[in-house]
N, C-alpha and C positions, 0 to 999 in steps of 0.2 A: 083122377089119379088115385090109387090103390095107396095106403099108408103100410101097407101087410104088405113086406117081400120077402125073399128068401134072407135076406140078410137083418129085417129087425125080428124074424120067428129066431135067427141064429142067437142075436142079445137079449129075446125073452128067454130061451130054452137055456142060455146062459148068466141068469138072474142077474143080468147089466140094466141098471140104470139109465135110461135115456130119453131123449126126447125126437120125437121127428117132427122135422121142418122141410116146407116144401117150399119151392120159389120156381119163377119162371125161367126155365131151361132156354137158353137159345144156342142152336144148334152150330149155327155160324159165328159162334165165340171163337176167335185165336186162342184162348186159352177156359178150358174148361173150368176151371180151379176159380181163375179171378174172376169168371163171369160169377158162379156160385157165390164167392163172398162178395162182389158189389151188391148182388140181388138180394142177399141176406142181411145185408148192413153189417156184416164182420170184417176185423183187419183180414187182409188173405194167409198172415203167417195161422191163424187159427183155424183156415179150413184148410184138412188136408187130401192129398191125393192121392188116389189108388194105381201105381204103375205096373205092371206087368212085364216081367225081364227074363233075360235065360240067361245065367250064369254056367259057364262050361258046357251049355245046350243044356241044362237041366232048369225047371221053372220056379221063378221066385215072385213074392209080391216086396214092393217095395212102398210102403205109405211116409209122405213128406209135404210139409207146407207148398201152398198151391202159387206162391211168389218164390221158391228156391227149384233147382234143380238137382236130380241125383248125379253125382259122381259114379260114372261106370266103373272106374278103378275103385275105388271105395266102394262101391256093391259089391263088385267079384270078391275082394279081399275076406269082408264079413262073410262070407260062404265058401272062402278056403279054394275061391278059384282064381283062375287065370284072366280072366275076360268075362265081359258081361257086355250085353245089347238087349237094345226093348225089345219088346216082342210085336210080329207085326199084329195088326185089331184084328185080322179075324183067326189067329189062335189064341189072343188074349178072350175074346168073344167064346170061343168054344170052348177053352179051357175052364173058366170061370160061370158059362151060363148068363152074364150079364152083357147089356149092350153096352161097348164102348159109349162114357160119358152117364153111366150107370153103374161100373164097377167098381164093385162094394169089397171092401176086403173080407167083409163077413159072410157067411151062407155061400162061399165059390163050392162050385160043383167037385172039384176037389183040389182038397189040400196041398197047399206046396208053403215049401219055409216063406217065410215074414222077418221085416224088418221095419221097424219105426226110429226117423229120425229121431235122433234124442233132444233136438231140441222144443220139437212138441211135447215133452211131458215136463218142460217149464210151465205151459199151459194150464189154467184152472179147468176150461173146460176145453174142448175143439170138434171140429163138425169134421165127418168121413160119411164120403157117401152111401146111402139108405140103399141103392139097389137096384134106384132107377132112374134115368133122368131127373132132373129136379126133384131131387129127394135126398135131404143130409139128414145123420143123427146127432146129436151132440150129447157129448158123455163125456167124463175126465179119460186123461190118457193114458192114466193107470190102469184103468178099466177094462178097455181097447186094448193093451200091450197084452192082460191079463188072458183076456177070452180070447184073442188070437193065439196066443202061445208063442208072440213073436218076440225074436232079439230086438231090443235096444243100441243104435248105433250114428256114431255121425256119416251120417254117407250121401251128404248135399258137396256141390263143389262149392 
């Protein structure tokens, strides 16, 4: 497994501070998130998750602890829309360039607005995934807000 993906060249090319951690991916996890933080030895509110959503049919990323879920109404709202739904994986897949259970909020093939729950940046530090299966970074969440350019918001239900 490759430690070099599009999304930790995006946190070097963006002088972020991080570390990459790798652990064993299993594919057939219920939940992508918690599998990640069992395998890591982290609580799961400090690894978070990268979702993929369309607000008003336009596309958003949404990153949130990987034990919480987002509020569709509370995502539309922050984006000034009416309605929000995930996005199905294979336009979250093409949009972003990463494999579903790989998608990195960093290095997506292109940009669309961000949003970090706000209760991660109580966190000292938090893991977001590196880019590729079995691959997190950990970096403070001011960091991550910073180099994303994303809003800060509560938008878990």
């Amino acid at each position: 497994m490759s430690k070099t993906t599009r999304a930790t060249q995006a946190l070097d090319r963006a002088h972020v501070v991080h570390e990459v951690v790798s652990y064993e991916y299993d594919p057939d996890a219920p939940s992508i998130g918690l599998q990640a933080a069992q395998a890591i030895g982290e609580l799961p509110r400090r690894v978070l998750k990268t979702l993929m959503a369309e607000v008003d049919g336009k596309a958003v990323c949404a990153v949130v602890p990987s034990d919480r879920e987002v509020s569709m109404k509370k995502l539309a709202a922050v984006f000034g829309g009416k309605a929000a739904h995930m996005m199905k994986p294979a336009d979250a897949e093409r949009l972003t360039g990463f494999h579903v259970g790989g998608i990195s909020p960093f290095g997506q093939k292109r940009a669309v607005p961000m949003v970090v729950e706000e209760s991660a940046l109580a966190e000292d530090r938090v893991y977001m995934n590196g880019g590729q299966r079995g691959l997190q970074v950990r970096l403070a969440p001011a960091d991550a807000v910073a180099a994303l350019g994303a809003r800060v918001a509560s938008i878990v239900a």
